[in-house]
C-alpha positions in Angstrom: 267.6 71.1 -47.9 269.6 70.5 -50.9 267.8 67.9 -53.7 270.8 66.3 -54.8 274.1 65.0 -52.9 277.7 64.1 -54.8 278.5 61.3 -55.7 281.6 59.9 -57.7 282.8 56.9 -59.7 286.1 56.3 -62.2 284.8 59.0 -65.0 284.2 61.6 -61.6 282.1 63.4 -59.8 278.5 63.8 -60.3 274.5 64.9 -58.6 272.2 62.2 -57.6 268.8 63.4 -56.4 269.6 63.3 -52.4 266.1 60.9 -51.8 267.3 58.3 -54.0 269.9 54.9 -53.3 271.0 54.6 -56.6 274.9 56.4 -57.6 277.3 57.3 -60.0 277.1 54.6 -62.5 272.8 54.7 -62.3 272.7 58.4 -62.9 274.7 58.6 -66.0 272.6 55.7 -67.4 269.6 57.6 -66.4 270.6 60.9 -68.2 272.3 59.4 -71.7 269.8 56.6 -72.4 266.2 59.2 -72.1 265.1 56.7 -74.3 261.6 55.3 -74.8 260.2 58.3 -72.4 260.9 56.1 -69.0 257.7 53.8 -69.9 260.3 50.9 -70.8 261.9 50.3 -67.5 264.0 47.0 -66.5 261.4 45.0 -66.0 260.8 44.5 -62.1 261.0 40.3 -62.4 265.0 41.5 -63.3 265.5 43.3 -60.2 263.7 40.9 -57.9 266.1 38.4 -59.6 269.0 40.8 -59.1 268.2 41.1 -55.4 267.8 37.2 -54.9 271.2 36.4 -56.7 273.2 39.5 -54.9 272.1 38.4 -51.8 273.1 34.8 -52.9 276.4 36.2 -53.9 276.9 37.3 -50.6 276.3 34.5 -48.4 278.6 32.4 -51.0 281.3 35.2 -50.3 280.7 35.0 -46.7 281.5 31.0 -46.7 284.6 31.2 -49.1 286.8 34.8 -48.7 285.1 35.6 -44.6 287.9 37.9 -44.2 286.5 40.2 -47.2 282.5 39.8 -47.0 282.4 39.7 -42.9 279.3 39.0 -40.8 279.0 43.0 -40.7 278.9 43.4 -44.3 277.1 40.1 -45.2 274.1 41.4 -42.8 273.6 45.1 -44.5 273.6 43.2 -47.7 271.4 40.5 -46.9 269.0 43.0 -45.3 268.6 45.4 -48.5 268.6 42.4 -50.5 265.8 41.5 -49.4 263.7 45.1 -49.5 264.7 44.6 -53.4 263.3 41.2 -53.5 260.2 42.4 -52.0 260.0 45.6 -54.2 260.2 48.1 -51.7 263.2 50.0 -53.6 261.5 49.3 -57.0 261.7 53.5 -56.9 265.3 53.4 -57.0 265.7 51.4 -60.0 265.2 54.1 -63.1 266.4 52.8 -65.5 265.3 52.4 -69.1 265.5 48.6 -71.1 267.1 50.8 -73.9 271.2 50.7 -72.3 274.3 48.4 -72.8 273.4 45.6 -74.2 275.3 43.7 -71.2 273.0 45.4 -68.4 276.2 46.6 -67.1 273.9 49.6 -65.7 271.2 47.8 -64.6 274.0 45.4 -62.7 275.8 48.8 -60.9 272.0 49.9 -60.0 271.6 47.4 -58.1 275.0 47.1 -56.5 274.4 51.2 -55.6 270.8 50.8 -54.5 272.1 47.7 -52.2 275.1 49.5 -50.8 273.6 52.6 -49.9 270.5 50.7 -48.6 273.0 48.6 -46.4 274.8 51.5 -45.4 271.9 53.1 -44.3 270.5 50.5 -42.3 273.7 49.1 -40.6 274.3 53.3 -39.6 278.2 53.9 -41.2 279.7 53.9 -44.7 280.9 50.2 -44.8 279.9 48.6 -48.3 281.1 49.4 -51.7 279.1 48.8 -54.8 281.6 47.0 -56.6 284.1 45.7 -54.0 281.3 44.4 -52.0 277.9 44.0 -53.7 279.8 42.8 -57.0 282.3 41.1 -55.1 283.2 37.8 -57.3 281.0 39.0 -60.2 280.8 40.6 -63.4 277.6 42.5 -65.4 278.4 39.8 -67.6 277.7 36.8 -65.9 275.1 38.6 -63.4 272.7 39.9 -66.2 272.5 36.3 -68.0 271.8 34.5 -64.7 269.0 37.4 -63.3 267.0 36.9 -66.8 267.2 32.8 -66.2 265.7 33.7 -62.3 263.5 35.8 -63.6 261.9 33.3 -66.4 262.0 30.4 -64.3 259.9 32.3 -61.3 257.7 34.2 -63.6 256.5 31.0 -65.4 256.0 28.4 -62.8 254.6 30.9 -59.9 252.7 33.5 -62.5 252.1 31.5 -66.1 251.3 27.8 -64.5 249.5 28.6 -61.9 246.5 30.3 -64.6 247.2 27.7 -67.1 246.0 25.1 -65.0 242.7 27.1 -63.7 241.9 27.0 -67.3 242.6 23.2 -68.1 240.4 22.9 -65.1 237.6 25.0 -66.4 237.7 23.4 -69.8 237.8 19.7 -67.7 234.2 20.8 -65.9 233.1 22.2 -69.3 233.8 18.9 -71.4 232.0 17.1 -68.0 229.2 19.5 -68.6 228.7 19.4 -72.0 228.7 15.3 -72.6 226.4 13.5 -74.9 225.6 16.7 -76.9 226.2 16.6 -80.7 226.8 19.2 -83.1 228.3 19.9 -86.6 232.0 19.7 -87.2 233.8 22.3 -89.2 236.6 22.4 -91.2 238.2 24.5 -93.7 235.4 26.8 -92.1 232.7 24.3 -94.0 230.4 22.2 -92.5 232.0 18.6 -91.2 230.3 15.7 -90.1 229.1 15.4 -86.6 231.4 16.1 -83.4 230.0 16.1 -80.0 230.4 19.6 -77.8 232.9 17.4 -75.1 234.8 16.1 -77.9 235.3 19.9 -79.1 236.2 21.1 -75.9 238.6 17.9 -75.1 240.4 19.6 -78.2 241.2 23.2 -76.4 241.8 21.4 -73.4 244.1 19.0 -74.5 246.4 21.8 -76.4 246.9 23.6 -73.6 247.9 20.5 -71.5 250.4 19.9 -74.2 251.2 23.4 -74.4 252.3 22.8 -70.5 254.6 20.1 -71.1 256.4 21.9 -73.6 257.0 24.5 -71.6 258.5 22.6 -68.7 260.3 20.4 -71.1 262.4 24.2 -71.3 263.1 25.0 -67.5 265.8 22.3 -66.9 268.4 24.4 -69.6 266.6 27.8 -68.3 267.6 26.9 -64.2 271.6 26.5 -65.5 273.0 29.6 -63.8 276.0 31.7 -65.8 276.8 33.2 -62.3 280.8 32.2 -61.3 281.9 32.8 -65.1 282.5 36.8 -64.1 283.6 38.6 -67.3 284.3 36.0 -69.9 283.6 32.5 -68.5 287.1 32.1 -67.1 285.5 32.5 -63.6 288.2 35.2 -63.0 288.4 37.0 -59.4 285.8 34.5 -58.2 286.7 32.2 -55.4 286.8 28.2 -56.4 283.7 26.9 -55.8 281.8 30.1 -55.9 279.3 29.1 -58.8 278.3 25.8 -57.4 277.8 27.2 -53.7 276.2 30.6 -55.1 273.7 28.1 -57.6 273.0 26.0 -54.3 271.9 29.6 -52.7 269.8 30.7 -54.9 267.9 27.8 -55.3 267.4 27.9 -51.3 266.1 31.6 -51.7 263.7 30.9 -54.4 262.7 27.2 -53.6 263.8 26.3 -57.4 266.1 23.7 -58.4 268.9 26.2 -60.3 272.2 24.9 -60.6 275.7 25.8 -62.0 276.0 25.9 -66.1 278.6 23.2 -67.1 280.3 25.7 -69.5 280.2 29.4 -68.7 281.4 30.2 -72.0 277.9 29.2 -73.8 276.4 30.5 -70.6 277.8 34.1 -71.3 277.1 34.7 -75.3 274.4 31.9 -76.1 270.8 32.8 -75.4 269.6 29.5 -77.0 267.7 28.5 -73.5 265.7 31.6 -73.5 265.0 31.0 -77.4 263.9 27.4 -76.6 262.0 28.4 -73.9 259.7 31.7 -75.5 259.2 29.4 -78.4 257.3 27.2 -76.2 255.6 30.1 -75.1 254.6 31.1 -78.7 253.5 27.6 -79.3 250.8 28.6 -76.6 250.2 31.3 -77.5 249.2 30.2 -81.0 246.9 27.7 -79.3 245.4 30.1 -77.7 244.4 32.2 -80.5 243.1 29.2 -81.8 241.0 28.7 -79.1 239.5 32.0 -78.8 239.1 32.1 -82.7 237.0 29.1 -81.9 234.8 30.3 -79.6 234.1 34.1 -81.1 233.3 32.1 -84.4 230.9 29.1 -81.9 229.2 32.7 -80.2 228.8 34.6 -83.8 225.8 36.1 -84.4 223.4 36.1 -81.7 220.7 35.6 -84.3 222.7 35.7 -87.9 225.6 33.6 -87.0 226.9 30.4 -85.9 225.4 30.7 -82.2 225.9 27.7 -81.0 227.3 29.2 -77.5 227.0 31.4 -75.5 229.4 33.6 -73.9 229.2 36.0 -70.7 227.8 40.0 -71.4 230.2 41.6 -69.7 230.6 45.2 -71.1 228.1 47.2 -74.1 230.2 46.5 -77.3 229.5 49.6 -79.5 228.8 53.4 -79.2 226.4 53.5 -81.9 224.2 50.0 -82.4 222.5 49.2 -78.8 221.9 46.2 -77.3 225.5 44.9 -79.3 227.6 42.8 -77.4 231.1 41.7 -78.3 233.5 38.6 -77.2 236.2 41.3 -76.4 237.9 38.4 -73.8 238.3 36.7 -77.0 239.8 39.7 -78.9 242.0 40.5 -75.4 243.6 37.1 -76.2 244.0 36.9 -79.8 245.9 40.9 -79.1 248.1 39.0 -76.6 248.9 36.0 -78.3 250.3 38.2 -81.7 252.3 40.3 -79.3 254.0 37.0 -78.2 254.6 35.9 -81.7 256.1 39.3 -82.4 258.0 39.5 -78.9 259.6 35.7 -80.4 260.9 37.3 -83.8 262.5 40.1 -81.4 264.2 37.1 -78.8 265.2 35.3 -81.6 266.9 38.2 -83.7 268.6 39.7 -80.2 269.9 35.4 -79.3 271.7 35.2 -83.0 273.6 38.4 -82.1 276.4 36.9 -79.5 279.7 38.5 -80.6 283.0 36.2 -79.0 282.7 36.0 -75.5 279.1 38.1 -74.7 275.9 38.5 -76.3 274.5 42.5 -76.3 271.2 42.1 -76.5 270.0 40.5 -73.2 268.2 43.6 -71.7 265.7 43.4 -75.4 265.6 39.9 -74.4 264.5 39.6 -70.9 262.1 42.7 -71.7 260.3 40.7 -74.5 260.4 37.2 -73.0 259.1 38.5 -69.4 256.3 40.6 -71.0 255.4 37.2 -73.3 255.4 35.4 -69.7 253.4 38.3 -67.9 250.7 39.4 -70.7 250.2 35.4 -71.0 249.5 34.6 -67.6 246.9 38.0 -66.9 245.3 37.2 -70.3 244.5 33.7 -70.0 243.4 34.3 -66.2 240.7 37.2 -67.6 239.6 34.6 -70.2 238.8 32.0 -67.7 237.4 34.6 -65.1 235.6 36.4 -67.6 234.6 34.2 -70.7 235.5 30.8 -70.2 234.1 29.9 -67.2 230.6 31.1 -68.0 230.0 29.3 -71.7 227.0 27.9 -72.2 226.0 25.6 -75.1 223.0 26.2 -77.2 221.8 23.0 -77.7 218.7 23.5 -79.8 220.9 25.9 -82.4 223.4 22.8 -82.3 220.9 20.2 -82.8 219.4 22.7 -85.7 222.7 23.4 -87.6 223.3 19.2 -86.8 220.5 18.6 -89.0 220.3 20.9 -91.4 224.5 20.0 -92.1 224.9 18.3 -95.8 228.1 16.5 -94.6 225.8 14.2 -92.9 225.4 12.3 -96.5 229.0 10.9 -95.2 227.1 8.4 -93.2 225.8 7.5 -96.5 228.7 6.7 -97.8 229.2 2.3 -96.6 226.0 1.7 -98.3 225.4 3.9 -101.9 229.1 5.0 -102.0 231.0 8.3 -102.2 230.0 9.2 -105.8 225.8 8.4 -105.2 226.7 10.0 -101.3 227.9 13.1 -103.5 225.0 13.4 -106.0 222.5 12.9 -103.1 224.5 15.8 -101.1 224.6 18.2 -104.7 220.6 17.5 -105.4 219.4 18.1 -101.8 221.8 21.1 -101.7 220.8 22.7 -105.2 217.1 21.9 -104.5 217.1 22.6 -101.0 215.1 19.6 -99.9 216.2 17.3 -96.9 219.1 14.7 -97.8 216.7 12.1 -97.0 214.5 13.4 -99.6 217.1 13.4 -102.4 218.4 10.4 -101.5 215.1 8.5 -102.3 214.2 10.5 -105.1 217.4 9.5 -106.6 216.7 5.7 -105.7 219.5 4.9 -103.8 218.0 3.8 -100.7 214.3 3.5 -99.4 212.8 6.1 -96.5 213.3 3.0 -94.5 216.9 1.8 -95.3 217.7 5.8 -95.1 216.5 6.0 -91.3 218.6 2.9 -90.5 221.3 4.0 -91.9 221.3 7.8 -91.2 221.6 8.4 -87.6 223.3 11.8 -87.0 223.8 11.9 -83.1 225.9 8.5 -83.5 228.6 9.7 -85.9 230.4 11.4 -83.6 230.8 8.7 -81.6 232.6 6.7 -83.8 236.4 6.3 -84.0 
């Protein structure tokens, strides 16, 4: 049996491999753009999005112009639309991020992969890839509005969903850890007293906020360029096709998307997507912060901080035995800097919109979709894996408490910050107890001291 068939577009004939949907148009993408050595594929959140909004197309079509998309046609579509959405014909998509910066490829892949498929399943040659598929489209407007699909599912059914396990987590770890006092830090100097709960209402809180800033960015990101075709003038669409075919697609995916008001922005701006992955780099610089935090809180075990501890999950070196490492931690803090580099990469790619089309949206939705999916696997692994099984030290706490020289703060309402200071320097310098240099240096007796020096309390005070 042969391996490849014929197929043809405008430039000609040409061989597809004979087990494959894709055509014309897919193959000579896949054999000028061997760029990247087929590792950097369209991400898959673009083709489910592809599949939900041809599909959407469709049944639009099938509602305004009945006499071109017909019940026939609308069913082979519908039916192989949904085989993409699932992922069953992910095979059939080959090709590589690195392409027109439209997606004009990535658009005709799926129309091919969708007529074929249709074809196939309805028995005779009925749909076209661009009369049919693309009917009332363009790459132009189809690309934009698959990358705003794609965000919008991918953070509020992937990234949410393991954002809020760990706000959980942290909320039974502050419930945990209440009443127990430690050392503050900052400028990575001892502080004066902060209790454990406090600490961790800190991480937790971040994150919470992180979450709010992130939704604050899916209202712009659910405005749909769909309807504008090549553009924004909305030519060879139907009137009414972008509201009815926004309407759709929200049905299909059980989101709220709707229309953009001006399909001129929605075609060369990628402001939403900037907006939106700089929300995302906001937590992932939190979350660095976080597990900065608690690799510093588990340092040691015996000639660092350790004031926590964290899970054993794996032997940490080939050479020293017995070591462990906070590699969760380090997992993270690798994520979060890919995020902050994947921003520099959206934000370069959005400020390049030339007239009536920005060029760089495959580089974008590649960049902000892997920000989306490394964030939501990491921070699930950190809960699963770190997070969830912290334990507080509390005598090493209480120890590092007490042995802290920002205590002498206390001090301060009753010999002042200069005396506070000399009692802090001598007890420091002479490494005797802050008690003991304060009365040696006659600011206060053992008695008034103890009154006034109560270390556990501090941190309860606002």
């Amino acid at each position: 049996m042969e391996k490849y068939r014929i197929e043809h577009d405008s430039m000609g004939q040409i061989e597809v491999p004979r087990d494959k949907y894709w055509a014309a148009q897919t193959e000579r993408s896949r054999r000028n753009f061997k760029i990247g050595e087929g590792i950097e594929l369209m991400p898959k959140e673009i083709i489910c999005a592809f599949g939900y909004l041809k599909k959407a197309a469709a049944l639009a079509n099938g509602i305004l112009v009945p006499k071109k998309m017909t019940e026939k046609k609308l069913r082979a579509v519908s039916a192989a639309c949904d085989e993409v959405i699932s992922g069953r014909l992910d095979e059939h998509f080959p090709l590589v991020v690195w392409q027109t910066g439209s997606g004009t490829q990535s658009n005709m892949n799926a129309n091919e992969v969708i007529a074929n498929r249709g074809n196939e399943i309805i028995g005779e040659n009925l749909l076209h890839p661009n009369d049919d598929v693309n009917m009332s489209q363009s790459s132009n407007d189809t690309f934009p509005t698959a990358m705003h699909i794609a965000a919008v599912c991918r953070i509020e059914d992937k990234l949410f969903p393991s954002l809020k396990k760990l706000i959980e987590t942290l909320k039974k770890l502050e419930k945990e850890n209440e009443g127990i006092v430690k050392s503050g830090r900052t400028h990575l100097q001892d502080a004066v007293p902060i209790s454990f709960s406090q600490e961790i209402s800190g991480w937790r809180s971040s994150l919470e906020r992180d979450m709010q800033i992130i939704s604050s960015s899916l209202p712009v990101l659910k405005e749909l360029a769909l309807g504008g075709t090549a553009v924004g003038t909305g030519l060879n669409a139907p009137k009414g096709f972008d509201v009815q075919v926004a309407q759709i697609i929200s049905k299909l995916t059980k989101k709220d998307f709707s229309t953009a008001a001006n399909k001129y922005h929605a075609l060369t701006s990628k402001d939403e997507i900037v907006f939106a992955h700089g929300a995302l780099k906001a937590l992932a610089c939190d979350l660095m912060k976080i597990a900065n935090d608690i690799r510093w809180l588990s340092s040691g075990p015996r000639c660092g901080l350790g004031e926590i501890k964290i899970p054993e999950n794996e032997p940490g070196s080939s050479i020293m035995p017995g070591k462990v490492n906070p590699t969760q931690c380090e997992a993270v803090t690798m994520v979060a800097v890919q995020v902050m580099g994947n921003d520099c990469a959206v934000g370069i790619g959005a400020s390049q919109g030339n007239f009536e089309l920005n060029v760089f949206m495959p580089v974008i939705a590649y960049n902000f979709l892997q920000s989306v999916r490394l964030l939501s696997d990491v921070i699930s692994s950190f809960n699963d894996n770190c997070v969830s099984g912290i334990k507080a030290d509390k005598e090493k706490m209480r120890f590092n408490l007490h042995n802290s020289l920002m205590l002498v703060t206390a001090l301060n309402p009753y010999i002042g910050y200069e005396n506070s200071a000399k009692t802090a320097k001598k007890a420091y310098e002479e490494n005797i107890s802050l008690k003991e240099a304060c009365v040696a240096l006659g600011f206060l007796t053992p008695e008034k001291f103890d009154e006034a020096f109560k270390p556990e309390r501090m941190a309860l005070e606002s």
